[in-house]
N, C-alpha and C positions, 0 to 999 in steps of 0.2 A: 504494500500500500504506500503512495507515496503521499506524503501530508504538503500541504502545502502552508509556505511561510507565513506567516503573518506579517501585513506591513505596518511597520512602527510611525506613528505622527511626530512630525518636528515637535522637541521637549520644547517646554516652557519656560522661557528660563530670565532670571531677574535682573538683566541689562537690555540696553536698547541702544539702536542707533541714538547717537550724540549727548549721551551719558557721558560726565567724566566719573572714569576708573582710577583705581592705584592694583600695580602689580602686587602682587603678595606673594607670587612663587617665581623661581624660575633667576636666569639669567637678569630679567630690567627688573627685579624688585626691589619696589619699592619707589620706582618711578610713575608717574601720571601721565595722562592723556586722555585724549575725545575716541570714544570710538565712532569709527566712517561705517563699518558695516559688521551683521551680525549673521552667520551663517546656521541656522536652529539644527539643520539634520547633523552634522557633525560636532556643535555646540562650539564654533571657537567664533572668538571677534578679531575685529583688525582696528588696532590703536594706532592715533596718528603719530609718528614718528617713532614707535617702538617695536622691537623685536625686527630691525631693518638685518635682511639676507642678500647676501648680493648676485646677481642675476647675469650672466653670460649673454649676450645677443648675438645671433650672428650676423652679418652685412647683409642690408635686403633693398629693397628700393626705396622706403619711407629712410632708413636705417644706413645707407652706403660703408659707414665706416663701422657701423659692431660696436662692440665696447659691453662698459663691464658697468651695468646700473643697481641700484640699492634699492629696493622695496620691500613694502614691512609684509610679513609674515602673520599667520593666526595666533592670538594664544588661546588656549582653551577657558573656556569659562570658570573654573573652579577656580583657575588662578589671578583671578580679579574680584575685584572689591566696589562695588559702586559708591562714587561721594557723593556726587550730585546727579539728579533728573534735570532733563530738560524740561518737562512739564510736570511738578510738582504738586 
């Protein structure tokens, strides 16, 4: 018999876009930021100028020369702390 999965719903979870957070775990703890976006099915956010990875390109037509750019990464929700709401 083969079962079929069950599909899970995006968790709920107690941040939101343009919340400021403070890290609490991790590499940037203890630093702050806005988070720009909040991804529910995998539970992470992306804080503005934190947890930056750097990014290979290769040469394209928008792009000619390549190069080596810095963009922030998710961190997972458990490891943020909300200060403030945007709408209170």
């Amino acid at each position: 018999m083969a079962t079929k999965a069950k599909e899970q719903k995006p968790a709920k979870l107690h941040v939101k876009t343009g919340d400021t957070v403070t890290v609490i775990a991790g590499d940037e703890k203890g630093k702050t930021g806005v988070i720009k976006s909040v991804n529910r099915s995998t539970q992470r956010v992306i804080v503005e100028g934190l947890n930056l990875v750097t990014k290979h390109n290769k040469p394209s037509a928008k792009n000619p020369q390549g190069g080596i750019t810095k963009i922030e990464a998710g961190i997972h929700v458990s490891n943020v702390k909300r200060l403030e709401s945007t709408n209170a």
